[in-house]
C-alpha positions as CSV (number, residue, x, y, z in Angstrom):
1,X,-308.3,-56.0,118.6
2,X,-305.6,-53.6,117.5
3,X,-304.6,-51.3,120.7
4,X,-304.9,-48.0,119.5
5,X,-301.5,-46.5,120.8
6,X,-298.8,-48.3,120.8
7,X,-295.5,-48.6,122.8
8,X,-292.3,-49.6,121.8
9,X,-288.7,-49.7,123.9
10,X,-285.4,-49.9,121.6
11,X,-281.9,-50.4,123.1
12,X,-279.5,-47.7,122.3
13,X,-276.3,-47.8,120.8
14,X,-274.4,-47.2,123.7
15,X,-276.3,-48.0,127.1
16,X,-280.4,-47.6,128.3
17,X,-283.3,-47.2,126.0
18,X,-285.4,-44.6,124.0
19,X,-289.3,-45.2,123.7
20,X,-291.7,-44.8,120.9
21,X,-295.4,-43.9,121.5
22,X,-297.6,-44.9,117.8
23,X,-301.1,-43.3,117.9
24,X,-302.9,-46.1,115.9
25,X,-305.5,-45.2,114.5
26,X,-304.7,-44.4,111.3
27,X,-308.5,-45.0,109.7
28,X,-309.5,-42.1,111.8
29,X,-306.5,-39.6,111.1
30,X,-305.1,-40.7,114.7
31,X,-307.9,-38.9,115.9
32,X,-307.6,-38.5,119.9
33,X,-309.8,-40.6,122.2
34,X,-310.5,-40.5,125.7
35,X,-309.1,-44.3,125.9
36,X,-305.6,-42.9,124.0
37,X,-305.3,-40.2,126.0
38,X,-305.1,-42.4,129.5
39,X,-303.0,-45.0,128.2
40,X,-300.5,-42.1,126.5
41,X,-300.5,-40.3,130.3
42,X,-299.9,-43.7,132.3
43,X,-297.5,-44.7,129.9
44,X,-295.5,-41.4,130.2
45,X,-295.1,-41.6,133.8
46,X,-294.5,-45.1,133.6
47,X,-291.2,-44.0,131.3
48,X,-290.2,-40.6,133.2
49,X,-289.9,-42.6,136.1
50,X,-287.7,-46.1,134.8
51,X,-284.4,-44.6,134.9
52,X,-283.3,-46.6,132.1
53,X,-285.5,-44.7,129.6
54,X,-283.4,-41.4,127.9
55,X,-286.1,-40.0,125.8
56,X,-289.5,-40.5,124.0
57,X,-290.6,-40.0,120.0
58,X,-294.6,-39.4,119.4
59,X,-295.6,-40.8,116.0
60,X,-298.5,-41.7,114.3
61,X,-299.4,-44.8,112.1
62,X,-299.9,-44.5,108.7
63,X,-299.2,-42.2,106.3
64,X,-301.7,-39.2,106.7
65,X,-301.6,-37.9,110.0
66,X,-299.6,-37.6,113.0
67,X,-303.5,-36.5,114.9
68,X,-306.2,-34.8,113.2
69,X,-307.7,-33.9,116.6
70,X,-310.0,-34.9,119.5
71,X,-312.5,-38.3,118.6
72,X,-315.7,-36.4,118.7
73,X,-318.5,-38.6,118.1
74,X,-318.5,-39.6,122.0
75,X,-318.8,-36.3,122.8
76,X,-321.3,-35.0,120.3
77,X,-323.7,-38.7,121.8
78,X,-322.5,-37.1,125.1
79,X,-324.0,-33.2,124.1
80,X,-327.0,-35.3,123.3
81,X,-327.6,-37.2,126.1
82,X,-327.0,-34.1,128.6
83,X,-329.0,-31.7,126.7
84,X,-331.1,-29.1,128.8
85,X,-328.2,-29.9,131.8
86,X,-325.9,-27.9,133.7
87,X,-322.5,-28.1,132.5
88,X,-321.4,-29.8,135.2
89,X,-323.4,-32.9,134.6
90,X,-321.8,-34.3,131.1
91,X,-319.4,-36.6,133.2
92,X,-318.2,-37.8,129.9
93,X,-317.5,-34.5,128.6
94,X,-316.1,-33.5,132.2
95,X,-313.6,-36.8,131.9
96,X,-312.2,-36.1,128.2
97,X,-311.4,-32.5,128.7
98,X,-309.9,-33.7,132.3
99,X,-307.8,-36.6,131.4
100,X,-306.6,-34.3,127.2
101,X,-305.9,-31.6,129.0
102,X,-303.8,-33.1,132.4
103,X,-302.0,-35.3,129.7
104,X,-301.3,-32.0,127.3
105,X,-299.7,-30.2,130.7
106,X,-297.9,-33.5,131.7
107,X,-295.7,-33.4,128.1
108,X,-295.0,-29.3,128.2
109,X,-293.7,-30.4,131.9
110,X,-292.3,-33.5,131.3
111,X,-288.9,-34.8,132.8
112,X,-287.2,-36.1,130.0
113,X,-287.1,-34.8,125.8
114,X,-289.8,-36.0,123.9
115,X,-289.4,-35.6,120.0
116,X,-292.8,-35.3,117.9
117,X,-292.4,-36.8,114.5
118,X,-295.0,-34.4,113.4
119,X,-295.9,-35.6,109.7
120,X,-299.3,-35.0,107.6
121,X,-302.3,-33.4,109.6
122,X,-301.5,-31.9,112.9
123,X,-304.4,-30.1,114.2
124,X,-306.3,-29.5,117.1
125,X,-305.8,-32.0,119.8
126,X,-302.6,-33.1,117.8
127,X,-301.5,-29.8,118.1
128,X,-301.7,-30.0,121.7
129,X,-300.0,-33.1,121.7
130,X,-297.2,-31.8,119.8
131,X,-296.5,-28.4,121.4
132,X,-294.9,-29.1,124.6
133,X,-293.0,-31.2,123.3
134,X,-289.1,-30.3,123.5
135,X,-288.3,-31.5,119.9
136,X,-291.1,-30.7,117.4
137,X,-290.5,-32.0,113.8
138,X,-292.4,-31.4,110.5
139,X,-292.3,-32.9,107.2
140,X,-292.9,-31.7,103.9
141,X,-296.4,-32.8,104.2
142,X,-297.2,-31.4,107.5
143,X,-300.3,-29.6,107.4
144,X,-300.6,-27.6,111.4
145,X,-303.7,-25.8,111.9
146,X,-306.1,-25.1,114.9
147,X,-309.5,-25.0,113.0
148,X,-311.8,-25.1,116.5
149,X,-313.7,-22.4,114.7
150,X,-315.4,-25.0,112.0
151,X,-317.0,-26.9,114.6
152,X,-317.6,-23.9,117.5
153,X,-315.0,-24.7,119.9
154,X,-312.0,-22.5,120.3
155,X,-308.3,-23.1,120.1
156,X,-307.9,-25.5,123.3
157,X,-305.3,-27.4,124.5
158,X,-303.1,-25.2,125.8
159,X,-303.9,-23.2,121.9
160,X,-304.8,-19.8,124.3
161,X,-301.4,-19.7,125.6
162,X,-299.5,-21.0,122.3
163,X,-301.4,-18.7,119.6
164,X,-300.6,-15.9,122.2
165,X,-297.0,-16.5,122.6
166,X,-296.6,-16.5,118.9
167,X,-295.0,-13.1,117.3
168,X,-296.9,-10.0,115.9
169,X,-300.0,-10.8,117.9
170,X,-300.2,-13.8,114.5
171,X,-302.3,-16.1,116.9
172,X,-305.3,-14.0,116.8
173,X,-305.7,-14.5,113.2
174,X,-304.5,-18.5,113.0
175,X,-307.6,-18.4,116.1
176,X,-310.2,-16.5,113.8
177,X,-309.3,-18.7,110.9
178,X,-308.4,-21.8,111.6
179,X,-305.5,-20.7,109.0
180,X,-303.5,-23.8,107.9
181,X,-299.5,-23.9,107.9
182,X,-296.9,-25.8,105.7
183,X,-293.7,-26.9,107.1
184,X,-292.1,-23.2,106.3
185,X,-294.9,-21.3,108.2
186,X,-294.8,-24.2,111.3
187,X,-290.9,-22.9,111.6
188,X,-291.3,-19.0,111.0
189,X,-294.2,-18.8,113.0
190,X,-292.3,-20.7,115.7
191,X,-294.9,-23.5,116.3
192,X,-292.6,-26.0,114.7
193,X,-288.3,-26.8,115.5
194,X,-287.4,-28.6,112.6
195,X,-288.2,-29.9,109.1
196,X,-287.0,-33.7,107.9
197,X,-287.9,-35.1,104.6
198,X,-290.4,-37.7,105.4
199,X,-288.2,-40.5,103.6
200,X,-285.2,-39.4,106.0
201,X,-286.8,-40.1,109.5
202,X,-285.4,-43.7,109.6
203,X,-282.3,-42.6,108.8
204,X,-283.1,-40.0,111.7
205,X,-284.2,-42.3,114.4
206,X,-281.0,-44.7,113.1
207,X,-278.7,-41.3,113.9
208,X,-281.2,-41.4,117.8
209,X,-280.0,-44.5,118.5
210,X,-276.0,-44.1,118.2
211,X,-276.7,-41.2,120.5
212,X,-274.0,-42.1,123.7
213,X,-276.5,-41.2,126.3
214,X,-274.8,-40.5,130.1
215,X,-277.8,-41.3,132.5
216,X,-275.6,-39.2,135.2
217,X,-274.9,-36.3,132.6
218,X,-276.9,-32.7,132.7
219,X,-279.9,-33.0,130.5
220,X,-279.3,-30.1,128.4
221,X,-276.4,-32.5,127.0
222,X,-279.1,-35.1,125.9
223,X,-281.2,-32.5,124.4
224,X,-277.9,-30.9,122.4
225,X,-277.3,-34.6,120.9
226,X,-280.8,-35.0,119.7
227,X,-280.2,-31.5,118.2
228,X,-277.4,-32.3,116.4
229,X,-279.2,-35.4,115.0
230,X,-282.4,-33.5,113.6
231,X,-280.3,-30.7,112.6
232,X,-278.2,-32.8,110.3
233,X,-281.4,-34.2,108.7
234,X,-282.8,-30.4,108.0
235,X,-284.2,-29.3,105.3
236,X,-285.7,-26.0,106.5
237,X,-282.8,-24.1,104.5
238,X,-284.1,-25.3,101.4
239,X,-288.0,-24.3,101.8
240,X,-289.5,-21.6,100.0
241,X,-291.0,-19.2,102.4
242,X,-294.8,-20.3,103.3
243,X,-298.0,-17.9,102.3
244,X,-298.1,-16.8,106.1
245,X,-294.6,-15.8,105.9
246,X,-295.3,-14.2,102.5
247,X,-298.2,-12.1,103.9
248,X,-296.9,-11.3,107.2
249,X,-297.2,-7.4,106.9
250,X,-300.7,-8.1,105.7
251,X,-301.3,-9.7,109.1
252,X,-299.1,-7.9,111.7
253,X,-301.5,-4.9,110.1
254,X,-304.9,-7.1,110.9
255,X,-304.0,-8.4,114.0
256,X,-302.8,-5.0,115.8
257,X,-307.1,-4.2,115.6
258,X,-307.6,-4.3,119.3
259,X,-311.4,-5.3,119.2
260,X,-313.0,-8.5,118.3
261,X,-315.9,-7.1,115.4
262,X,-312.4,-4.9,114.2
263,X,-310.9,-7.7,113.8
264,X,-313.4,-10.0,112.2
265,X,-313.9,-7.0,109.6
266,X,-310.6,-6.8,108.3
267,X,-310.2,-10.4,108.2
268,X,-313.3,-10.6,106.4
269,X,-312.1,-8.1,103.6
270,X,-309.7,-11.3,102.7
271,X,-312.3,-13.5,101.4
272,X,-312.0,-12.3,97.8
273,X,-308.4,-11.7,98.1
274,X,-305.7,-13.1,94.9
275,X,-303.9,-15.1,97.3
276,X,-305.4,-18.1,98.1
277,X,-304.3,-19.2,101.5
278,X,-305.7,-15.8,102.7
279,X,-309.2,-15.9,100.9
280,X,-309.6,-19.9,102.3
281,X,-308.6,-18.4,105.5
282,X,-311.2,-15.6,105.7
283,X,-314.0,-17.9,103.8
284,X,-313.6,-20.6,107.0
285,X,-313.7,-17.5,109.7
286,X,-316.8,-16.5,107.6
287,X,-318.4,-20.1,107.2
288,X,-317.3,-20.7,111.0
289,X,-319.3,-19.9,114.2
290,X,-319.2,-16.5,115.4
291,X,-319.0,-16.8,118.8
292,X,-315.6,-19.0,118.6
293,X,-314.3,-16.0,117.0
294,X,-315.3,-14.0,120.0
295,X,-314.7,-16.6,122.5
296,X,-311.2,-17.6,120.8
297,X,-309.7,-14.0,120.8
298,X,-311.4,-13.4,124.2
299,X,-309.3,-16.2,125.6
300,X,-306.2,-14.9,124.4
301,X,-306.5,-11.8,125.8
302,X,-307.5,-13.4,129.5
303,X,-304.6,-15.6,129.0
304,X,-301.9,-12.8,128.4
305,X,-300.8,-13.2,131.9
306,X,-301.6,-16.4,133.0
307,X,-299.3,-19.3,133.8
308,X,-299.8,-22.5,131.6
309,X,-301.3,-24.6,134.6
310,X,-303.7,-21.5,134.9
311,X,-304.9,-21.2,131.4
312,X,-305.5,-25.3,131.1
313,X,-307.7,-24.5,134.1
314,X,-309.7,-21.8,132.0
315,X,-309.5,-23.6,129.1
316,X,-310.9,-27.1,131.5
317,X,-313.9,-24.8,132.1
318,X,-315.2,-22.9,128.7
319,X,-314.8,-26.3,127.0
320,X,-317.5,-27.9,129.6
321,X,-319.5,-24.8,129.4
322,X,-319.5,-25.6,125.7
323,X,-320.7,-28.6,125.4
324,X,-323.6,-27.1,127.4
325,X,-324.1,-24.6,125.1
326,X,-325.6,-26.4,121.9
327,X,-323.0,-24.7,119.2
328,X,-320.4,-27.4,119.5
329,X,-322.5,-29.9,119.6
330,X,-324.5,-28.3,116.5
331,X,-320.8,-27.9,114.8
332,X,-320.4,-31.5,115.1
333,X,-323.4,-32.6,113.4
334,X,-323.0,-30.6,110.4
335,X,-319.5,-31.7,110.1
336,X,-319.5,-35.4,111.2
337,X,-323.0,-36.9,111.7
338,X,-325.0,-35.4,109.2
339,X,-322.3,-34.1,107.1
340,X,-324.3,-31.7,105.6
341,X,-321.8,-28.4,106.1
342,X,-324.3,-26.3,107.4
343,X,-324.1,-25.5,110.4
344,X,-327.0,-23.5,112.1
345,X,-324.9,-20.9,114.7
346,X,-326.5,-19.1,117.2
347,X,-325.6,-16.5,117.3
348,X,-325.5,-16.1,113.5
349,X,-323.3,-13.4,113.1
350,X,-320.4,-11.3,115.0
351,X,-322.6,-8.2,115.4
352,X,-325.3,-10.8,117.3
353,X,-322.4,-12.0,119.7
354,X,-322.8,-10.3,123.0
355,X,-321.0,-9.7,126.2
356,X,-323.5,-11.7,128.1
357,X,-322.8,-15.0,125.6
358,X,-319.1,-14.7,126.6
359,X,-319.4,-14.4,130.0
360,X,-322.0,-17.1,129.8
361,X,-319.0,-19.4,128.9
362,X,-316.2,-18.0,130.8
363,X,-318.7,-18.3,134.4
364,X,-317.5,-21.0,136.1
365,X,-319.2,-24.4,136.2
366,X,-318.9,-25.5,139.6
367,X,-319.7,-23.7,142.8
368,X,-316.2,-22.3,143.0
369,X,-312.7,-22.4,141.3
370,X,-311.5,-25.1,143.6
371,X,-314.3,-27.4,142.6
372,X,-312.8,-27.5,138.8
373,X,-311.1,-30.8,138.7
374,X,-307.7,-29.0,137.2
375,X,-307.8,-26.8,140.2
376,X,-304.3,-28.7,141.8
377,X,-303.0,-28.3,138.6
378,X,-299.6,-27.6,138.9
């Protein structure tokens, strides 16, 4: 049986080694699975600590996808079995979010640069993958997009701390939406470094590998070389500027609404809108859950202040308390198992979202906020 990540070590040019993570599982869109995600985190220790390692690329098999996102049919079997159960009980659900999320915080921590070859779909859990990364790298097919709101999750992974750290307040509406960015919109919104032609990355890793790494030397040298390598391969000068880009007034207006049913209503008014990249934004908000509109927003603003360790440790807990909650896993089965793209959301609309359904999910799911197993985070 095929693993499904692999791991590669390649001599440089000079002295020491670089290594190559694959996710392989290209079938699936590279989707995340709880078994990826352990032998990714081991594996990264296993390299920050060999001296003899300088740096790491992520990449994904195939042509399509660096990682579409989290493996969900364990979960949704998971939802399933635990149904009528505190949160607390779905130990599978508990271990997935535990082992994603500790591996997501490990990489925006991580000792050593770690360049993400991020081609095709990026979205959800390969979003989180990709963003802590110190060298993140589209392609002209990159497609970036956290679209939690299609299933009734919420922008996880560390997305509560990215979409808020993004300019203009822009992450509330990518939340809302799910919105989906080109390689122009990845850079200007600031969720993306670089831009390489896909037909250029061998001739990019090639350009890695002459690198003359200095084991001894600062680190910020090592990150300057890989710079200059991926900068010399750019193409972002030569991109047209990206529909987000294009309607950026539009949405600096949108997002400065303060409350949650504000904001949903002017986002809404974009549904019948002449540029399409807005109106397929709005119609996914509109054919989305409400609550993860509520929720996703909700999170943002609770993470304004919060240190990253502290908002994977919120994060840990609402995504237990959804799977509880009979939305995600209903989200799941319209889109996966039954693939019948109708979901049945409770509540059914914005103005049916109340305070008490928030809190519901934000409450914590163990006794206290030491018992959360991300509590040491950090």
């Amino acid at each position: 049986m095929t693993a499904p990540v692999l791991f590669q070590e390649k001599p440089l040019a000079s002295q020491g080694c670089y290594a190559i993570a694959t996710l392989n599982q290209p079938a699936k869109l590279n989707s995340l699975s709880l078994e990826m995600c352990q032998l990714l985190a081991e594996q990264l220790t296993r390299w920050e600590q060999d001296p003899a390692i300088a740096f790491v690329i992520f990449e994904g098999a195939g042509e399509k996808a660096f990682c579409a996102g989290g493996d969900l049919h364990q979960l949704y079997t998971s939802m399933q079995e635990n149904a009528g159960k505190p949160a607390a009980d779905n130990a599978y659900a508990a271990r997935f979010f535990d082992i994603e999320y500790r591996l997501d915080y490990q990489i925006h921590t991580y000792g050593k640069p770690i360049i993400c070859w991020g081609h095709g779909v990026v979205m959800g859990g390969g979003i989180g993958l990709m963003a802590g990364t110190s060298h993140r790298v589209v392609s002209e097919t990159s497609r970036l997009a956290m679209p939690e709101v299609t299933i009734g999750l919420f922008p996880d992974v560390g997305g509560s701390w990215q979409l808020n750290h993004l300019t203009g307040r822009i992450g509330r509406f990518l939340a809302a939406t799910g919105a989906i960015l080109n390689a122009a919109d990845s850079l200007f919104t600031g969720m993306a470094d670089y831009c390489v032609r896909h037909s250029d990355w061998p001739a990019v890793t090639a350009g890695l590998e002459r690198i003359e790494w200095d084991p001894e030397a600062d680190r910020r040298q090592l990150d300057q070389c890989i710079h200059q390598v991926l900068a010399q391969h750019s193409t972002a000068a030569t991109l047209e500027s990206g529909p987000l880009q294009t309607n950026y007034a539009t949405l600096l207006a949108i997002c400065a609404n303060r409350d949650v049913r504000s904001l949903y209503a002017a986002i809404a008014t974009l549904a019948d809108h002449t540029d399409p990249w807005l109106a397929r934004a709005a119609q996914t908000m509109l054919k989305g859950a409400p609550l993860s509109v509520a929720l996703g927003l909700t999170l943002q603003e609770r993470a304004k202040h919060l240190s990253l360790a502290e908002v994977f440790q919120l994060e840990y807990n609402v995504a237990v308390n959804c799977c509880a909650h009979g939305q995600l896993q209903e989200g799941i089965r319209a889109l996966l198992i039954d693939k019948d793209r109708s979901p049945r959301w409770q509540p059914a609309t914005i103005d049916e979202v109340t305070q008490a359904d928030l809190d519901a999910l934000l409450a914590s799911a163990w006794q206290d906020a030491t018992s959360n197993p991300l509590a040491s985070l950090g």
